[in-house]
N, C-alpha and C positions, 0 to 999 in steps of 0.2 A: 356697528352698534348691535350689543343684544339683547333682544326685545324681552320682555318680565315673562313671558312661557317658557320662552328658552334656559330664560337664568335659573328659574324654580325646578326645570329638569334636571341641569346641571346638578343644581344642590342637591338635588335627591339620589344624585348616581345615577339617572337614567343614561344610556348610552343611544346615540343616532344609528340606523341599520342594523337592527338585530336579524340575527340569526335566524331562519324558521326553527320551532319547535323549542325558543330558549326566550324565558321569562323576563323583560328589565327587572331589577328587585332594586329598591332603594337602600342601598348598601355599598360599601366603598371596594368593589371591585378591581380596584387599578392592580392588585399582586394576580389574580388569576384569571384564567381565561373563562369567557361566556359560559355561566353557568346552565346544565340542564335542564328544561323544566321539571322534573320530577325529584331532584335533588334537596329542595326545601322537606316535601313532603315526607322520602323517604326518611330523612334526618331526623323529623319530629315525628315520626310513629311511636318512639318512646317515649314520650311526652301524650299521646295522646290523649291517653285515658289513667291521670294520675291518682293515686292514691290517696282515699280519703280520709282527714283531720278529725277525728269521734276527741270528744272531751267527756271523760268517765265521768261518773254513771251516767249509760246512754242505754238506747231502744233502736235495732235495728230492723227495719219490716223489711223482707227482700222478697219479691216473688218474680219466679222466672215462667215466660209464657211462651208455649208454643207458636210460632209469626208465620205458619204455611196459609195464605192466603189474605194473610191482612197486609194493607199498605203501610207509607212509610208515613203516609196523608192521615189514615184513619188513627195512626198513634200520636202522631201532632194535632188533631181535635181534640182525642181524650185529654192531651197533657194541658190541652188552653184551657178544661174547666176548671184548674186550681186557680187555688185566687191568687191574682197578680199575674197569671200567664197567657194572658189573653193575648199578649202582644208577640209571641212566640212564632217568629216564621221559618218556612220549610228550610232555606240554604241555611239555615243554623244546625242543620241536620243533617248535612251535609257527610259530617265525620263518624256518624253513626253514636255519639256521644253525647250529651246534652246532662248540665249540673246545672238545678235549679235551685237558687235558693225564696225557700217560704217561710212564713211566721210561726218560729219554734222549730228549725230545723231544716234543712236541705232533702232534696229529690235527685238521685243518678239515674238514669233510663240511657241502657245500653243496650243496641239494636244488631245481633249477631246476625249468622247466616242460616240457621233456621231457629232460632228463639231471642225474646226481647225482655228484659231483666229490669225490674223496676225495684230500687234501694232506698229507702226512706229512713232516714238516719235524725234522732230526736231525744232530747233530754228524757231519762226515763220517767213514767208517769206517777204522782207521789203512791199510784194504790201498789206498785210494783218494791214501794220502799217499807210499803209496811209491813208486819210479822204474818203474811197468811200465806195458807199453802194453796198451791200452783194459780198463783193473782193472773186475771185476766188482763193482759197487756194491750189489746187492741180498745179498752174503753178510753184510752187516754190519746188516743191519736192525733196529730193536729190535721189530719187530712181525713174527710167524711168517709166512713167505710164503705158507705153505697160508690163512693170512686174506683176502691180496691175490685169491689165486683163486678164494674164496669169496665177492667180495663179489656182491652180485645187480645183473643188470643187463648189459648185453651192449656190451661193450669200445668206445670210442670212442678216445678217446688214454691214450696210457701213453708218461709223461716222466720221465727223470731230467735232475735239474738240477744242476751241482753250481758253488757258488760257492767261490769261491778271492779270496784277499787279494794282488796284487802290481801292479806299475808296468805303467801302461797307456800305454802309446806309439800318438800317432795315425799312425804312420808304416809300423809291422810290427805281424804278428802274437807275441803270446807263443807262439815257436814250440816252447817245451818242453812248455807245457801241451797245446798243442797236438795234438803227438807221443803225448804220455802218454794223451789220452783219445781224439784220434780215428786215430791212428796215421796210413796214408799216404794217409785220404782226405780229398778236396776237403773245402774247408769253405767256411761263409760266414759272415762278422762283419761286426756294425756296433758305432759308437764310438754310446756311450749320453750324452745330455746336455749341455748348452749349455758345460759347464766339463768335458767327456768325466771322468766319474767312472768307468766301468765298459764292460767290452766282451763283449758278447755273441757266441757262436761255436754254430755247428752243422754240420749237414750234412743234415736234414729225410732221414733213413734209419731204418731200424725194425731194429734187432737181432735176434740169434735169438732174444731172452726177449722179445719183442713191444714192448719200448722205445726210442724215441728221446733221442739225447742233446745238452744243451744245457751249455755251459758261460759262465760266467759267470765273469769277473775284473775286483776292483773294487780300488779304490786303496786303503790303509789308512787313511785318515779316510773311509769309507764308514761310514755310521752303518747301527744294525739296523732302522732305520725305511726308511730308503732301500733297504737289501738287500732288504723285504719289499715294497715299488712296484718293484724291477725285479723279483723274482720275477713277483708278479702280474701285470706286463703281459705276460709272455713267456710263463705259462702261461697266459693269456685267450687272448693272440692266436694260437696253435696250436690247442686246445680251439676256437675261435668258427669257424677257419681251417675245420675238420673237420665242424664241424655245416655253418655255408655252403654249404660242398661235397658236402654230402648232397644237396642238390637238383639235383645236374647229372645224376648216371643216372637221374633224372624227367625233366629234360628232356631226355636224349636220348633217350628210349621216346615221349615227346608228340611232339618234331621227325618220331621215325618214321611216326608216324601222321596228320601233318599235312598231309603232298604228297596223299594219297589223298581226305582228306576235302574239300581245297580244291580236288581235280580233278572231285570229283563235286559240290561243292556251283557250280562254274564249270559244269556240261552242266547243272544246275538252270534255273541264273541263263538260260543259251540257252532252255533248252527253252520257259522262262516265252515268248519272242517267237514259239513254234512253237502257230498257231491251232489244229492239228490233235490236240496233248497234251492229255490228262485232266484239269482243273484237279484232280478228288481223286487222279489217280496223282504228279502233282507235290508235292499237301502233301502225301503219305502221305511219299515220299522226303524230302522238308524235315524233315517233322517228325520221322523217324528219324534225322536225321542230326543236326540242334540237341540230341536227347536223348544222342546221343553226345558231341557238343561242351559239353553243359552238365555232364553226367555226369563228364565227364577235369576241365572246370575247379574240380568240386566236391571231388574226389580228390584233386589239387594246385595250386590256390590257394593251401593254408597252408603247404605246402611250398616253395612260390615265396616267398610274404612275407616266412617265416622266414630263405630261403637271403639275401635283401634285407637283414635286418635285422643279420642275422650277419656280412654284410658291411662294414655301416656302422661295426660295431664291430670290425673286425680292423681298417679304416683309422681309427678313433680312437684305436686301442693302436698301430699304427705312429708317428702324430704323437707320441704324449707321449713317445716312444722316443725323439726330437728325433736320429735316425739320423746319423751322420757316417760317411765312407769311407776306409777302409783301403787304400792304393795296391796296385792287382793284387790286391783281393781283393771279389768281390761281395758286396753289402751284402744283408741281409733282405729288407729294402722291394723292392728290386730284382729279385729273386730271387721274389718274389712277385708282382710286377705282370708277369712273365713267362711265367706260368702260370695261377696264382690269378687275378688280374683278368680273363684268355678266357674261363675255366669261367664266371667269375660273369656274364661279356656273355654268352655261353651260357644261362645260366639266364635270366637278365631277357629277351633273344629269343625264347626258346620262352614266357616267362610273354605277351607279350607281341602275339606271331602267336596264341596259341590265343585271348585275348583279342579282337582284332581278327576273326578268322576268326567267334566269335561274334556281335560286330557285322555282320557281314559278313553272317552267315546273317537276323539279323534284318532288314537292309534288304532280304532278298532274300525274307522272308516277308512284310513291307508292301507288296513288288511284286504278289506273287502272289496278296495280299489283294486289293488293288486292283482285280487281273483278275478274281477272281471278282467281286467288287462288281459291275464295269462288266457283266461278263455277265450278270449278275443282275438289274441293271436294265434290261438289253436284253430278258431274258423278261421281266420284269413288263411293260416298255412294250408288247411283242407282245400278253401275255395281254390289258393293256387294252383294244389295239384288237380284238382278238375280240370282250371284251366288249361294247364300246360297240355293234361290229357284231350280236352279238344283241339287244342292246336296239332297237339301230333294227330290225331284224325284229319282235320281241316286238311294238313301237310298231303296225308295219305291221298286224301281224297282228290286232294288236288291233284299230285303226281299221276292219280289214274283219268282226271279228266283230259289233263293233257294226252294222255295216249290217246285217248277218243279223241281227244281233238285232230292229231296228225294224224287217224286214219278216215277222218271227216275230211278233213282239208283235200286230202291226197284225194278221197272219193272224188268230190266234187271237180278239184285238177284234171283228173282222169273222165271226169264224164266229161268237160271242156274239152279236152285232145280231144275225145272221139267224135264231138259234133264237129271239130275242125278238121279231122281227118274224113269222113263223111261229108263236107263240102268239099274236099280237093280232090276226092273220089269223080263226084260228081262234074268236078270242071274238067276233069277229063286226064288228072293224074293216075299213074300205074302203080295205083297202093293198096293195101289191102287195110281198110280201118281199125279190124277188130286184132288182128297181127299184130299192127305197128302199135298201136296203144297199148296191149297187154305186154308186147316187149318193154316199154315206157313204164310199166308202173311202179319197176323196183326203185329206177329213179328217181320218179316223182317224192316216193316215198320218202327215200332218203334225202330229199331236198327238204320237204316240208319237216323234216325232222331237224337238220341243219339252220334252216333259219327259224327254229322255234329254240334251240338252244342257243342261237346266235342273241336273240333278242331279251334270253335269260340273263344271261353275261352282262348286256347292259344293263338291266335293270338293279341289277346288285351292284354295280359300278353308282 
């Protein structure tokens, strides 16, 4: 019999004995095998973070904020002073995504890896609808301004956007909207889309209230799904526009400091041919000089990559922007590869020469290895022949103590017989001492000679 936990598992597709590292999911598994746990997740990362539904005429407030040192906690307080979000907890936050909706419009708060992007998306306000030039858009908010200023996190872009419903001509500007938002200055539009549905206007200037304004006018069968893909690429690509461009006053502080280290790492590279320099006064120089060049590349490298990365993505939101031109009016793309595109050969230059300069140093440290090396085997090879040379002295020397030695031996030999021929004297033998020893001594001689080479022989065995 099976008990009501067991049956409600069943129903649910849980399985008995799972696998380490493999999720039950209530879902009818019987065609495949134990799914991974990470396979849901990867699956929905398209999904994550969808695109949002704007119903024209709208107001888009987005401001992107720098997040180096603010928590994930301190952004989930500020978000619970809206009204109605008090009830807001952390694992909803989990995805780094969170769509709020408020009275008279919704909240996106999207929390990157070094910045968090706040999108306030709301019917436009009626002062916006009226005949005046450049209407303040922030008096109609449905969220207290004192919030905006409050949020944590230190100012990166701040955009209003405001889309509008009327006929798009590839030919002119819509010069009354024109008029009405950006009064008498320059602007720049492009025609958006293969069947031009919508055209985008700016002028990339900063207002006294710190915001830049975009306007957008899209044709009346513009759907709310489309208004929510042009929003987003227009505010990507100003937001990615801003981060990119964070890395160029790096590189121009690295550029500053590159002439000086490549001038002294070039009297290095010389000095290494001058036989008369200190090979340790050279690496001592080298080597303070690589800890500086490893030191800046360890400080921005990531700022280099990122400035890389952020670029590849303003020219991926340029293309799906599928840009058209406006007669006698400069288009976006254009207007950015004017400017924008230098700063970022700028950056990729300097990431680029400090790279190279460290190569540079280290070919010029396998030089300078090298010389020591070669010196170094030029004193061993000297110290050698010293040595050899005392050895062949030692040898010498030795060869001549031996002779002292055999005629030490033999002395003392010899003075032995004569005390033993002077006691046989004495016992009353008929010998004459000093005769019979001196007959004795050639022999001796050549005995003590004989068993000193005898005992050479062994010793080399």
């Amino acid at each position: 019999m099976i008990n009501r936990s067991e049956s409600h598992r069943r129903e649910l597709g849980y399985t008995q004995g799972a696998l380490p590292g493999v999720i039950p999911l209530p879902t009818d598994t019987r065609l495949l095998p134990p799914e991974d746990s990470e396979r849901r997740e990867l699956h929905n990362e398209l999904h994550a973070r969808p695109m949002a539904r704007i119903r024209l005429p709208a107001l888009v407030v987005h401001i992107a904020v720098l997040n180096e040192g603010i928590t994930r906690q301190r952004e989930l307080e500020h978000l619970r002073l809206l009204a109605g979000q008090g009830e807001i907890h952390l694992d909803q936050l989990a995805s780094t995504f969170l769509h709020l909706a408020l009275p008279g419009g919704t909240l996106r708060w999207e929390r990157h890896t070094e910045f968090t992007s706040y999108t306030l998306v709301q019917s436009l306000p009626p002062a916006a609808l009226e005949n005046t030039t450049e209407p303040d858009l922030l008096t109609g908010l449905i969220v207290d301004p004192s919030w905006l200023h409050g949020i944590p996190g230190r100012t990166l872009t701040a955009i209003e956007l405001v889309l509008l419903e009327g006929q798009v001509i590839s030919t002119a500007l819509p010069a009354q909207q024109v008029r009405q938002f950006f009064a008498e200055q320059a602007v720049l539009a492009s025609l958006m889309g293969r069947a031009t549905h919508s055209c985008a206007i700016t002028d990339f200037r900063l207002r006294p209230n710190g915001f830049e304004r975009i306007l957008v006018v899209a044709t009346p069968e513009t759907s709310e799904t489309r208004a929510g893909r042009i929003t987003t690429r227009l505010l990507e690509l100003e937001t990615y526009r801003m981060l990119a461009l964070r890395g160029l006053p790096v590189a121009k502080a690295v550029q500053g400091m590159l002439p000086q280290a490549e001038r002294q790492l070039a009297d290095i590279t010389a000095a290494v041919e001058d036989a008369n320099r200190s090979d340790q006064e050279l690496l001592d120089d080298l080597e303070a000089l690589a800890a500086r060049i490893e030191r800046a590349i360890a400080q921005h490298s990531y700022r280099f990559a990122a400035s890389h990365a952020y670029h590849a993505l303003v020219s991926a939101r340029l293309t799906e922007m599928r840009e058209g031109a406006i007669p006698g009016t400069q288009t976006i793309g254009e207007f950015l590869q004017r400017r924008f595109n230098p700063a970022m050969a700028t950056v990729q230059a300097a990431a680029d020469r400090l790279t190279a300069l460290s190569q540079r140093i280290e070919r010029t440290g396998a030089l300078l290895r090298t010389r020591v090396d070669i010196t170094l085997e030029t004193q061993n090879q000297q110290l050698l022949a010293k040595l050899s040379r005392g050895q062949e002295l030692q040898f010498q020397l030795q060869r001549t103590v031996e002779g002292l030695s055999v005629v030490a031996i033999s002395y003392y030999a010899v003075s032995l017989m004569l005390h033993g021929a002077r006691a046989a004297r004495a016992a009353g033998l008929p010998i004459h001492p000093e005769i019979t020893v001196g007959l004795l001594i050639p022999l001796v001689v050549w005995g003590v000679w004989r068993l000193t080479r005898r005992i050479h022989k062994r010793l080399k065995l």
